[in-house]
N, CA, C and O atoms as a GROMACS GRO file, in nm:
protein
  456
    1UNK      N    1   6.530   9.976  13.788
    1UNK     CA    2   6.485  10.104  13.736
    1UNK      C    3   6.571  10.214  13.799
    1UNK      O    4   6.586  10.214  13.921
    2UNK      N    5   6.641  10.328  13.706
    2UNK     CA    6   6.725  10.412  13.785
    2UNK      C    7   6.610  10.529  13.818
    2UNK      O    8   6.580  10.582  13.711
    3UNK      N    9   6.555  10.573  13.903
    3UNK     CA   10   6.500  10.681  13.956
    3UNK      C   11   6.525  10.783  13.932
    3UNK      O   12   6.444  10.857  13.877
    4UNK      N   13   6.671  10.830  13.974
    4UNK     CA   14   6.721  10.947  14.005
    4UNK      C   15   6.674  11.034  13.811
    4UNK      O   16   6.603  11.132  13.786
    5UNK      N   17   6.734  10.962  13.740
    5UNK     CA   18   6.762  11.024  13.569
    5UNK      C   19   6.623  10.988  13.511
    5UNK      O   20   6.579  11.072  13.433
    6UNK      N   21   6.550  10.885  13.532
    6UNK     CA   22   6.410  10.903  13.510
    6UNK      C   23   6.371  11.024  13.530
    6UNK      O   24   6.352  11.110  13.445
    7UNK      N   25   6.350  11.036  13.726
    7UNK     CA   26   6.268  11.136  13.754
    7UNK      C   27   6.318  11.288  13.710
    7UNK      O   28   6.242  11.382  13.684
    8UNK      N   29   6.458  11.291  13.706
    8UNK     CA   30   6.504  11.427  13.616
    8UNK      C   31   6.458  11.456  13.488
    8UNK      O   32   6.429  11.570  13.453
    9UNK      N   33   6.451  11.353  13.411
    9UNK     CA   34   6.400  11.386  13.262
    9UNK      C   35   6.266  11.396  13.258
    9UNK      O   36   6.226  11.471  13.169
   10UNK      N   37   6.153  11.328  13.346
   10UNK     CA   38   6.008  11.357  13.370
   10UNK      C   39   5.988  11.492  13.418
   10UNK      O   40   5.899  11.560  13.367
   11UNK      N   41   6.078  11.549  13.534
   11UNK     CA   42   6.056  11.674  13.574
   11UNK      C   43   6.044  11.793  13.436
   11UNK      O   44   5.951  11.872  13.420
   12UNK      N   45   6.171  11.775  13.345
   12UNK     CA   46   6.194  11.857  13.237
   12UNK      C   47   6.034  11.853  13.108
   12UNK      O   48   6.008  11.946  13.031
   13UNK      N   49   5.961  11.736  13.118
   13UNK     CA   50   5.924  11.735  12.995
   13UNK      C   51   5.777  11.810  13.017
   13UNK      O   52   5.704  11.781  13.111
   14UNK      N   53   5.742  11.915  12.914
   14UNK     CA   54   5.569  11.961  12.921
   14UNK      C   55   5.499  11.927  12.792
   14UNK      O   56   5.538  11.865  12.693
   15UNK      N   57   5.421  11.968  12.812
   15UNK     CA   58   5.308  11.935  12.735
   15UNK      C   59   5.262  11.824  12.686
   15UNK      O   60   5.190  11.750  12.754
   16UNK      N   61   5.302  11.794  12.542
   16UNK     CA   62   5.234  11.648  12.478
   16UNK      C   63   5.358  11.523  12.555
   16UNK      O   64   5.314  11.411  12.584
   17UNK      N   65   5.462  11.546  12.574
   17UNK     CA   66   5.535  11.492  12.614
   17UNK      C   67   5.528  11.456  12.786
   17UNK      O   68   5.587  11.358  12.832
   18UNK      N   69   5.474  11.520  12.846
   18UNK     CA   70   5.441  11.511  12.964
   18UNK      C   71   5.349  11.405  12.976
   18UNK      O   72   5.368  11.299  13.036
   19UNK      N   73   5.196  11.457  12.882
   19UNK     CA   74   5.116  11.368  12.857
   19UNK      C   75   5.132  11.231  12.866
   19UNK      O   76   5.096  11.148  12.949
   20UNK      N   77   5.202  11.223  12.748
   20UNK     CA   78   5.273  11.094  12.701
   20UNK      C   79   5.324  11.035  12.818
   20UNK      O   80   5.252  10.942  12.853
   21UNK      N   81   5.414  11.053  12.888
   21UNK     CA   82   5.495  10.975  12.950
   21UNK      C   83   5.381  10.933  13.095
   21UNK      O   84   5.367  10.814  13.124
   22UNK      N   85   5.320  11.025  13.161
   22UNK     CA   86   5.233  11.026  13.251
   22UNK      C   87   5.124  10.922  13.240
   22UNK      O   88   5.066  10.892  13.344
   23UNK      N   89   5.080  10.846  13.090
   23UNK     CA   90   5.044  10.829  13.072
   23UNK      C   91   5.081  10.644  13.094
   23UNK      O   92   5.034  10.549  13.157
   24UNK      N   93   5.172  10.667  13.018
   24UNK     CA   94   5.287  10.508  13.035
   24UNK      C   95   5.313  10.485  13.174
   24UNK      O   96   5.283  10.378  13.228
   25UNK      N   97   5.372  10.586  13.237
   25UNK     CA   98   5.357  10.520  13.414
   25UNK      C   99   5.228  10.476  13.457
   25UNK      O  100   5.228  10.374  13.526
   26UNK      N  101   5.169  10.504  13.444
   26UNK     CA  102   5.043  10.501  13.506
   26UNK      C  103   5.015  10.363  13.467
   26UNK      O  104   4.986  10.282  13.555
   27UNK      N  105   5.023  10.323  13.326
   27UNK     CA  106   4.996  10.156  13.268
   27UNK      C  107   5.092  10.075  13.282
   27UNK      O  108   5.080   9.961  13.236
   28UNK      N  109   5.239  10.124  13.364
   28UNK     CA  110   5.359  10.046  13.401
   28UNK      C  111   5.384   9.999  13.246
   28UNK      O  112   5.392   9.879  13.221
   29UNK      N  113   5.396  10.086  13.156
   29UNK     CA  114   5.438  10.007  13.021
   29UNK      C  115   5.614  10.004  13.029
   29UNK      O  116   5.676  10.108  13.050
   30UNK      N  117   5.675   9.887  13.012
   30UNK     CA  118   5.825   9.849  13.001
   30UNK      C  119   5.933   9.983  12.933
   30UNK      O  120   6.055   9.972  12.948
   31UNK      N  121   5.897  10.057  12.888
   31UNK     CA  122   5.932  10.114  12.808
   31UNK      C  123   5.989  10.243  12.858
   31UNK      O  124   6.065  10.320  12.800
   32UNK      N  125   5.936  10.251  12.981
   32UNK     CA  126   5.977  10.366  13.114
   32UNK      C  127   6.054  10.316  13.204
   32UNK      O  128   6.109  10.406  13.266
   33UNK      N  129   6.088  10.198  13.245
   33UNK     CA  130   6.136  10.146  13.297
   33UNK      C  131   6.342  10.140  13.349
   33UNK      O  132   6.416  10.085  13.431
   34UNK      N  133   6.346  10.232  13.239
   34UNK     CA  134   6.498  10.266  13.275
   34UNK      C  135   6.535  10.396  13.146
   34UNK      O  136   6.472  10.404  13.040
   35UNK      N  137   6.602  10.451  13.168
   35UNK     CA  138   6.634  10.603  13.077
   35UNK      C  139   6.660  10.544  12.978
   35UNK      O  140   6.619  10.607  12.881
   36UNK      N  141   6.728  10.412  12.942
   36UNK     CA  142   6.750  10.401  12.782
   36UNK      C  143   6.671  10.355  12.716
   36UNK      O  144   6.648  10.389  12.600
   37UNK      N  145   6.611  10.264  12.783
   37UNK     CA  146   6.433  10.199  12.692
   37UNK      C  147   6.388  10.326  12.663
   37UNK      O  148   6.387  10.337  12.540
   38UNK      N  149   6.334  10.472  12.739
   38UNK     CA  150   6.280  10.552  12.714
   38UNK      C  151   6.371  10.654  12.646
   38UNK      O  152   6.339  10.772  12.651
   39UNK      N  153   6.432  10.632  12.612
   39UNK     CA  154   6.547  10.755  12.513
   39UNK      C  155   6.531  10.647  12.392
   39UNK      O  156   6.545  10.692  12.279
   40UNK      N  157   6.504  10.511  12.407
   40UNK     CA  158   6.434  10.469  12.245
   40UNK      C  159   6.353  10.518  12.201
   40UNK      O  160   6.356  10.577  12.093
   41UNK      N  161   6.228  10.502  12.298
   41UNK     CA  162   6.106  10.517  12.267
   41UNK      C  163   6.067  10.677  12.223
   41UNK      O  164   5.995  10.707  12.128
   42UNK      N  165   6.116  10.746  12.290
   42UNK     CA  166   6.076  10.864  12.341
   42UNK      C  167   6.105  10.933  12.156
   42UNK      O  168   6.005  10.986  12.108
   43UNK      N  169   6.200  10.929  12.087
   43UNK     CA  170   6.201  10.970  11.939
   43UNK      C  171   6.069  10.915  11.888
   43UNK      O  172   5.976  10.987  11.850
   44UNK      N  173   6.067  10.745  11.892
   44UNK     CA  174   5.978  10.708  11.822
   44UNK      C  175   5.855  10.780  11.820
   44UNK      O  176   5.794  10.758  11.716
   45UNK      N  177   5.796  10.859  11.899
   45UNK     CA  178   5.709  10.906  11.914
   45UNK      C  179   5.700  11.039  11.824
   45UNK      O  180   5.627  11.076  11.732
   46UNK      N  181   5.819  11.101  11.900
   46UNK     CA  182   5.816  11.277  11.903
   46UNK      C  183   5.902  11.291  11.775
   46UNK      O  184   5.873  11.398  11.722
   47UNK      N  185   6.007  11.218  11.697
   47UNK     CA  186   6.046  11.302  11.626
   47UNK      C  187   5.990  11.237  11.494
   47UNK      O  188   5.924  11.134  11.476
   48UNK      N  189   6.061  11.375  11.369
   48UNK     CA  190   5.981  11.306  11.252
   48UNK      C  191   6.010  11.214  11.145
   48UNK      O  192   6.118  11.244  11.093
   49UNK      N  193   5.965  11.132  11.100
   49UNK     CA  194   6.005  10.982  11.078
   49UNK      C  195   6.109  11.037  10.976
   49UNK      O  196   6.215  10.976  10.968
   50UNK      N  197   6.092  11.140  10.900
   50UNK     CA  198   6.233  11.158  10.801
   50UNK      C  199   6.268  11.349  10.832
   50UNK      O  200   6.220  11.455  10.793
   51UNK      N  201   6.377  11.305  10.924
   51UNK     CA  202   6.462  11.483  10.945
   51UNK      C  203   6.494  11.558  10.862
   51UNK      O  204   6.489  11.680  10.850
   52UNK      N  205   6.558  11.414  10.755
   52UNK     CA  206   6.649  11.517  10.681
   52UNK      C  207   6.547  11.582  10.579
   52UNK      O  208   6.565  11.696  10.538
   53UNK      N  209   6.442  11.506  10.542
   53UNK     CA  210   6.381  11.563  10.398
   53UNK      C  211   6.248  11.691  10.501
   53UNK      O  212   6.149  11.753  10.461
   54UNK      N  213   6.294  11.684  10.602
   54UNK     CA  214   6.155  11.811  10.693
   54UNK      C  215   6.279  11.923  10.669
   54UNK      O  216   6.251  12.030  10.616
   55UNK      N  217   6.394  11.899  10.704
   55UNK     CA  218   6.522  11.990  10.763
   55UNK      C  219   6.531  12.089  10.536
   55UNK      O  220   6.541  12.204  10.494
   56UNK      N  221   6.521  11.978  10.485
   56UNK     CA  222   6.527  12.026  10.332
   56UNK      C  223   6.417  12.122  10.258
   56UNK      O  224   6.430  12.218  10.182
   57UNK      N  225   6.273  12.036  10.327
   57UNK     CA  226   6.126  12.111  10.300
   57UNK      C  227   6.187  12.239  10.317
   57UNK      O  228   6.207  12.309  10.217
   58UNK      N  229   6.225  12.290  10.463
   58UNK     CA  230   6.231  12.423  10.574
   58UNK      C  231   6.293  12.495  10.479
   58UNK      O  232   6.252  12.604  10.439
   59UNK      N  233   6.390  12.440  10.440
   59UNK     CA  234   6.541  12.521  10.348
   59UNK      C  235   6.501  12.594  10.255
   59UNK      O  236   6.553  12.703  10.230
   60UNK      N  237   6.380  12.535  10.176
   60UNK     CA  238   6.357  12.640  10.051
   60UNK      C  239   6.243  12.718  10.085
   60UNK      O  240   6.154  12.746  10.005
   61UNK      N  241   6.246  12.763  10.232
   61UNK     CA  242   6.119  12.818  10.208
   61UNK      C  243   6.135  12.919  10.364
   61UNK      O  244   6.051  12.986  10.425
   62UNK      N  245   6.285  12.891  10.392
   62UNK     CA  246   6.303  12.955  10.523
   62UNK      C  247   6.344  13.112  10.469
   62UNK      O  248   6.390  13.136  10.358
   63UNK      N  249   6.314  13.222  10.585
   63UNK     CA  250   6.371  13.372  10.555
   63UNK      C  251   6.379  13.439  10.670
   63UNK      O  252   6.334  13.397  10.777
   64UNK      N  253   6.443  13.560  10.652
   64UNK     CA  254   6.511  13.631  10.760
   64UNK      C  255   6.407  13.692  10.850
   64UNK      O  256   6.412  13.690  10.973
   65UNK      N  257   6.293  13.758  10.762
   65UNK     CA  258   6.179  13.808  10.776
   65UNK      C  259   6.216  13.911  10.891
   65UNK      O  260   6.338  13.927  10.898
   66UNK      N  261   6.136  13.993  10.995
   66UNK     CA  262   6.187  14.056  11.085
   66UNK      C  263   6.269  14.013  11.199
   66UNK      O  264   6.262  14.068  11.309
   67UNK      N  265   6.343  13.920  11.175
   67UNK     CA  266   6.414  13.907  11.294
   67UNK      C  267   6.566  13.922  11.294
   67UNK      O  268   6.628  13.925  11.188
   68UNK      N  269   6.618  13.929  11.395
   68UNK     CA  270   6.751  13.929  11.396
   68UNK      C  271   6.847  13.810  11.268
   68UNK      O  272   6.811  13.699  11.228
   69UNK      N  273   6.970  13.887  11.232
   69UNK     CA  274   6.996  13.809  11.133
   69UNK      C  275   7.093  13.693  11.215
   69UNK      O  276   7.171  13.631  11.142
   70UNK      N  277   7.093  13.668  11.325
   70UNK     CA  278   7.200  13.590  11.446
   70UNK      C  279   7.045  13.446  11.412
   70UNK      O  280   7.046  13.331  11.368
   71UNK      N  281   6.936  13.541  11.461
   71UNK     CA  282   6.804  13.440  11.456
   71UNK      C  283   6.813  13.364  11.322
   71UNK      O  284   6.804  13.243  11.340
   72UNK      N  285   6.827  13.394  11.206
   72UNK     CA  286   6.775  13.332  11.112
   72UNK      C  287   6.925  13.228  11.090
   72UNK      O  288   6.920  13.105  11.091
   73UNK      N  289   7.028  13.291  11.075
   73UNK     CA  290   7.130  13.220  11.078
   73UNK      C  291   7.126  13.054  11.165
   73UNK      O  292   7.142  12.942  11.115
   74UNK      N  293   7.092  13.096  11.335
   74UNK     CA  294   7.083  12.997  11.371
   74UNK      C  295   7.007  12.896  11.375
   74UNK      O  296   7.047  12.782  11.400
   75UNK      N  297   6.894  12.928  11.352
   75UNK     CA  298   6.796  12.820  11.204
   75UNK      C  299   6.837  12.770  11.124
   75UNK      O  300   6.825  12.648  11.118
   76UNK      N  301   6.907  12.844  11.023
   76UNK     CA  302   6.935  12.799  10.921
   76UNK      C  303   7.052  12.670  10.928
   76UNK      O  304   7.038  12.561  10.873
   77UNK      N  305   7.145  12.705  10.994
   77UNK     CA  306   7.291  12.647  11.070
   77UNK      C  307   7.237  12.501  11.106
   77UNK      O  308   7.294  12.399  11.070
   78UNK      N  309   7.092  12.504  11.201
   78UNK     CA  310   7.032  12.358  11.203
   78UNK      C  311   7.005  12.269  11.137
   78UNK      O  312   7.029  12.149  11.154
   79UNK      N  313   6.905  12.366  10.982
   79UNK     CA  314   6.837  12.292  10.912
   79UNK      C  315   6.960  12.246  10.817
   79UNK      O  316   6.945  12.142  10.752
   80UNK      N  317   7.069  12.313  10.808
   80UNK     CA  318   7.173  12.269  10.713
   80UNK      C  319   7.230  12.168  10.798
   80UNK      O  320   7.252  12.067  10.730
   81UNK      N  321   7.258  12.156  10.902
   81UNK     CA  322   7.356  12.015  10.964
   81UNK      C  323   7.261  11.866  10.891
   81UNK      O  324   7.296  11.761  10.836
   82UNK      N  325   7.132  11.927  10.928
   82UNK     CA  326   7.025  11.772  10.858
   82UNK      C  327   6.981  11.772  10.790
   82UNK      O  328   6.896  11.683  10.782
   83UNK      N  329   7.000  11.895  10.647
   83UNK     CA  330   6.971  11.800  10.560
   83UNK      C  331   7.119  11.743  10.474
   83UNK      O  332   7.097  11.676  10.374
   84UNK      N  333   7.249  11.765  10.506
   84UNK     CA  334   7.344  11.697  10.441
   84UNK      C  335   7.373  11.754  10.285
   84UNK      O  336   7.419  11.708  10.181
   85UNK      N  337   7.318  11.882  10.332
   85UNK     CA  338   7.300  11.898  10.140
   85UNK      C  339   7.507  12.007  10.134
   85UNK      O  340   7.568  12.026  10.239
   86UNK      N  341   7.560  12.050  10.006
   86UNK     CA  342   7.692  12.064  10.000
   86UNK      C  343   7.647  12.224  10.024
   86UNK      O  344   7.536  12.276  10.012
   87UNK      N  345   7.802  12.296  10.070
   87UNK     CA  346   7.826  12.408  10.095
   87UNK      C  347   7.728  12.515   9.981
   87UNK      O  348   7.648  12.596  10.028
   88UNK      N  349   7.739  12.506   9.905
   88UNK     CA  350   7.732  12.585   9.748
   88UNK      C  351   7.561  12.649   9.787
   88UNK      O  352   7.528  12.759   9.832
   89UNK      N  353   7.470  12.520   9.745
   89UNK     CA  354   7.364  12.494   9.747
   89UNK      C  355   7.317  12.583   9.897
   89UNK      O  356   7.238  12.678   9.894
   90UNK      N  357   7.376  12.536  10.008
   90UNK     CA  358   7.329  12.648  10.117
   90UNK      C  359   7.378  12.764  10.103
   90UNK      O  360   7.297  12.852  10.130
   91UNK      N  361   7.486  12.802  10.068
   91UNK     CA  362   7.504  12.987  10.060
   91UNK      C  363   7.419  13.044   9.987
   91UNK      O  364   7.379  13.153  10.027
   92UNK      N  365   7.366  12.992   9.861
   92UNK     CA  366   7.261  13.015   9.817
   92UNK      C  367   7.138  13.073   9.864
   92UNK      O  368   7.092  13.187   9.862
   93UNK      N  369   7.083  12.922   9.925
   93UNK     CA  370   6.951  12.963   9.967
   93UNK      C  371   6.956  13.064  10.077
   93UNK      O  372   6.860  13.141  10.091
   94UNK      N  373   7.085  13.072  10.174
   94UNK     CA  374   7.120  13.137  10.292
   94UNK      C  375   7.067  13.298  10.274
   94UNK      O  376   6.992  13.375  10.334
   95UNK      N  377   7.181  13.304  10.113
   95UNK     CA  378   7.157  13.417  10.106
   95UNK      C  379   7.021  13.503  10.021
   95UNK      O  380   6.998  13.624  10.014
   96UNK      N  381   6.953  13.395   9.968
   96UNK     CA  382   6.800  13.432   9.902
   96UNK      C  383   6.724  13.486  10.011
   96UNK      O  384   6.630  13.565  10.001
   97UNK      N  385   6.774  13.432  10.124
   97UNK     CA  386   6.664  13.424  10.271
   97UNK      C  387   6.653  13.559  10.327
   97UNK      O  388   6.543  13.607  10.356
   98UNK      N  389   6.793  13.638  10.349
   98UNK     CA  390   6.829  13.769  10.408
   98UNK      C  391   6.719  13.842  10.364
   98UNK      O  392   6.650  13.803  10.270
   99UNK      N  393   6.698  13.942  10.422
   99UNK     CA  394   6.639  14.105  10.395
   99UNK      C  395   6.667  14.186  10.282
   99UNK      O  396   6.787  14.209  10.296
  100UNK      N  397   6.636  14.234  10.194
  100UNK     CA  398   6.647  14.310  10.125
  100UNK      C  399   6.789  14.385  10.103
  100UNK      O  400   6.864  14.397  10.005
  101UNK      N  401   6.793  14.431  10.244
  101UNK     CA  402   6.909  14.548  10.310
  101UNK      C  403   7.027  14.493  10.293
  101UNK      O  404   7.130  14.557  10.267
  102UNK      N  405   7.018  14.354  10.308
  102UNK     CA  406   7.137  14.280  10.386
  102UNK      C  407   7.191  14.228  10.223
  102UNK      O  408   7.307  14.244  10.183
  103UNK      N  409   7.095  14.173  10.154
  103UNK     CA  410   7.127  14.094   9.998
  103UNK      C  411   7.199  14.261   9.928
  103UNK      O  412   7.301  14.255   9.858
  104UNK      N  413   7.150  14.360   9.950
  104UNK     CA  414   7.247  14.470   9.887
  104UNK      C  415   7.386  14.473   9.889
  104UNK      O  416   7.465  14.484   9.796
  105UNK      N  417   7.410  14.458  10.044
  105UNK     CA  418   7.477  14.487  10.066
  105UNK      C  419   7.629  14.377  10.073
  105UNK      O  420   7.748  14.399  10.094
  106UNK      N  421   7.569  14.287  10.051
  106UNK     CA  422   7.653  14.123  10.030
  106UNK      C  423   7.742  14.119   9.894
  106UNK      O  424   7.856  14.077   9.870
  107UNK      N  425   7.603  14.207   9.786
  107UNK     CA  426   7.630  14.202   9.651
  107UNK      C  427   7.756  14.304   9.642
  107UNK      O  428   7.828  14.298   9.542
  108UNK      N  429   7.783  14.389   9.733
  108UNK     CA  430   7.955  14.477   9.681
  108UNK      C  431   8.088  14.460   9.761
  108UNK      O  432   8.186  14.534   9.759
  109UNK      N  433   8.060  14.301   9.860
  109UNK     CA  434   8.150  14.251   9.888
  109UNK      C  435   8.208  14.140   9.756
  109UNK      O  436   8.170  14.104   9.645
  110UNK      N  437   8.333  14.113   9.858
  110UNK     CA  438   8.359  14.010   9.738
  110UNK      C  439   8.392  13.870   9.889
  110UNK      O  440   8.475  13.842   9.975
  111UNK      N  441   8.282  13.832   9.845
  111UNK     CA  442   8.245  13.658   9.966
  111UNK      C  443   8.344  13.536   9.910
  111UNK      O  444   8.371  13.518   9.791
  112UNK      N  445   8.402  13.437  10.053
  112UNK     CA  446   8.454  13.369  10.019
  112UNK      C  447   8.350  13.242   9.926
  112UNK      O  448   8.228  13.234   9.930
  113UNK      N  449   8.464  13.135   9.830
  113UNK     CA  450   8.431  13.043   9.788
  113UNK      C  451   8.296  12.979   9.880
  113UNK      O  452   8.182  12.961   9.836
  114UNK      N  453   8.343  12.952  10.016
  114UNK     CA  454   8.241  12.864  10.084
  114UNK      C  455   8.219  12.905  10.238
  114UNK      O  456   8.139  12.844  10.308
   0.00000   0.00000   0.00000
């Protein structure tokens, strides 16, 4: 069992994840037993069984709303790496998402292809 990278990644984790793992030591389940058994396990749990079609849900329904447009961008920048969908299709929705202010003002540039 490596200690050192265990106990670093236990230090980092809160809440349900804390739970979780606190939980498995305690029952000595195999699965904690070295950082890569638990870098299996540890998705199986926490992430969601299909990314790309959660990352796609988000897409048509994500917006700029009051926040910084750096904020929404870098959301958006995520949900586009997973769901795999083509350039076109995200400038699109990218730009449905913006503010009011911002879609004006897009409309009397002249934007590249992609």
């Amino acid at each position: 069992m490596k200690i050192p990278s265990l106990a670093f990644l236990i230090l980092l984790l809160t809440g349900h994840a804390l739970q979780w793992i606190s939980q498995l030591l305690e029952a000595c389940v195999p699965s904690v037993n070295s950082f890569e058994a638990l870098s299996v396990a540890f998705p199986r749990v926490f992430e969601p069984p299909d990314l790309q079609h959660l990352a796609e849900h988000k897409l048509l329904s994500i917006t700029q709303r009051d926040r910084r447009v750096i904020d929404y961008a870098i959301e958006f920048c995520t949900l586009a790496a997973d769901s795999r969908w083509k350039a076109g299709p995200l400038k699109v929705i990218f730009q449905k998402g913006l503010v009011g202010h911002l879609k004006d003002e897009l409309a009397t540039l002249m934007l590249p292809e992609t």
